[in-house]
C-alpha positions as CSV (number, residue, x, y, z in Angstrom):
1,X,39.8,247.8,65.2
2,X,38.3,247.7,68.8
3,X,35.9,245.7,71.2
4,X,32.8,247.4,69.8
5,X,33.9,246.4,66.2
6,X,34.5,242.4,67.2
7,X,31.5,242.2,69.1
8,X,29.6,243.4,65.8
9,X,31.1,240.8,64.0
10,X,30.8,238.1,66.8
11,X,27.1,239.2,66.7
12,X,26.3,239.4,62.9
13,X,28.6,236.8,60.9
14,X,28.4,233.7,63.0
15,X,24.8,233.9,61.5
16,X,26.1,233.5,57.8
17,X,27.9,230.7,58.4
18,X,31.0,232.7,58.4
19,X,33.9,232.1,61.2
20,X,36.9,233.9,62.1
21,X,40.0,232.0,61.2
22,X,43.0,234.7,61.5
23,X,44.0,237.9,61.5
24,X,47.2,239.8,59.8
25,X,49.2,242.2,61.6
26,X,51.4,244.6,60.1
27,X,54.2,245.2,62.5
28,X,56.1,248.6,61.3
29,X,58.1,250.7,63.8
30,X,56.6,254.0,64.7
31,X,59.3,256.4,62.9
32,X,58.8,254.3,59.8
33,X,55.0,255.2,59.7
34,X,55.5,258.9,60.7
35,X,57.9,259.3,57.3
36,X,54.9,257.7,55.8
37,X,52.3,260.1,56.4
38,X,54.0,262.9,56.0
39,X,55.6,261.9,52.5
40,X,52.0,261.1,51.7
41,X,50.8,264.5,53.1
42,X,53.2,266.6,50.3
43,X,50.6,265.5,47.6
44,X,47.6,264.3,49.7
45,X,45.9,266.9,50.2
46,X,44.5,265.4,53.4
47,X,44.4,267.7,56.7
48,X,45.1,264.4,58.9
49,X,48.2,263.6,57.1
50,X,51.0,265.6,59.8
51,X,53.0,264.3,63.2
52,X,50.2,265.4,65.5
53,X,47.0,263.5,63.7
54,X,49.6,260.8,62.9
55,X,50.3,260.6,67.2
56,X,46.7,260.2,67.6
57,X,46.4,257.4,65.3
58,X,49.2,255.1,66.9
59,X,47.6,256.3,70.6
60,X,44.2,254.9,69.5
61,X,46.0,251.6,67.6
62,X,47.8,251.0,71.0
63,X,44.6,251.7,73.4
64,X,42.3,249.8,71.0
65,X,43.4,247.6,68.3
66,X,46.1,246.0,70.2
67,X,44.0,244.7,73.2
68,X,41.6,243.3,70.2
69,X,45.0,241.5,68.7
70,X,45.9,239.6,71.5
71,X,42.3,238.8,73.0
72,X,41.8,236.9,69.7
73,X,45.5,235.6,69.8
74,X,44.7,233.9,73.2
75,X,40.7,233.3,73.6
76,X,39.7,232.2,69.8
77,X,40.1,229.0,69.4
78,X,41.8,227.9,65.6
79,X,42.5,231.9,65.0
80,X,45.7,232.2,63.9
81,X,47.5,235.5,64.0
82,X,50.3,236.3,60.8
83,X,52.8,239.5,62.0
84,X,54.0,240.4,58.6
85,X,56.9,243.3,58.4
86,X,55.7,246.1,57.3
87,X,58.8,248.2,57.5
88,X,59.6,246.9,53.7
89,X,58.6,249.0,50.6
90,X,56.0,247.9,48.3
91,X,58.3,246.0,46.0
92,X,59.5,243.9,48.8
C-alpha cells in the first residue's frame, strides 16, 4: 500500500521464512471505479462511498501505492508483477 507498509513486511516476514515472489495489480480506468462506488453507495450505507472520498482514494493510490509497484517491479529480484484488467465485471 505504501513505503511504511513494505518496510514492515521486509522487516517482519523474511524472519518466517517467507519471501516475496509477486504482486497483482488491478489496472481499471478511473471513471470505471467512480461508477463503482457510487453504485455501491445506493445500498452501502457507507459515508466514504461518493466522488469526493472516491478522489481521495485514487490521489493516495497514485502518491503511494504506485511508487511501491514499480520499486518492487524494478529492485526485487524474482518478483514478478501480474496487471490483471479490472475494467471487466465479476462474471468475466
Amino acid at each position: 500500500r505504501n513505503f511504511d507498509n513494505l518496510q514492515g513486511w521486509c522487516d517482519i516476514m523474511p524472519r518466517s521464512g517467507t519471501s516475496l515472489l509477486g504482486t497483482l495489480v488491478f489496472d481499471c480506468p478511473v471513471e470505471i471505479l467512480q461508477q463503482r462506488i457510487l453504485s455501491r453507495g445506493e445500498t452501502s450505507g457507507r459515508t466514504d462511498d461518493n466522488l469526493v472520498s472516491a478522489r481521495k482514494r485514487f490521489d493516495t493510490f497514485v502518491e503511494q501505492t504506485c511508487p511501491v509497484v514499480e520499486a518492487l517491479e524494478r529492485e526485487v529480484r524474482d518478483c514478478k508483477t501480474v496487471h490483471i484488467d479490472g475494467s471487466n465485471g465479476l462474471e468475466e
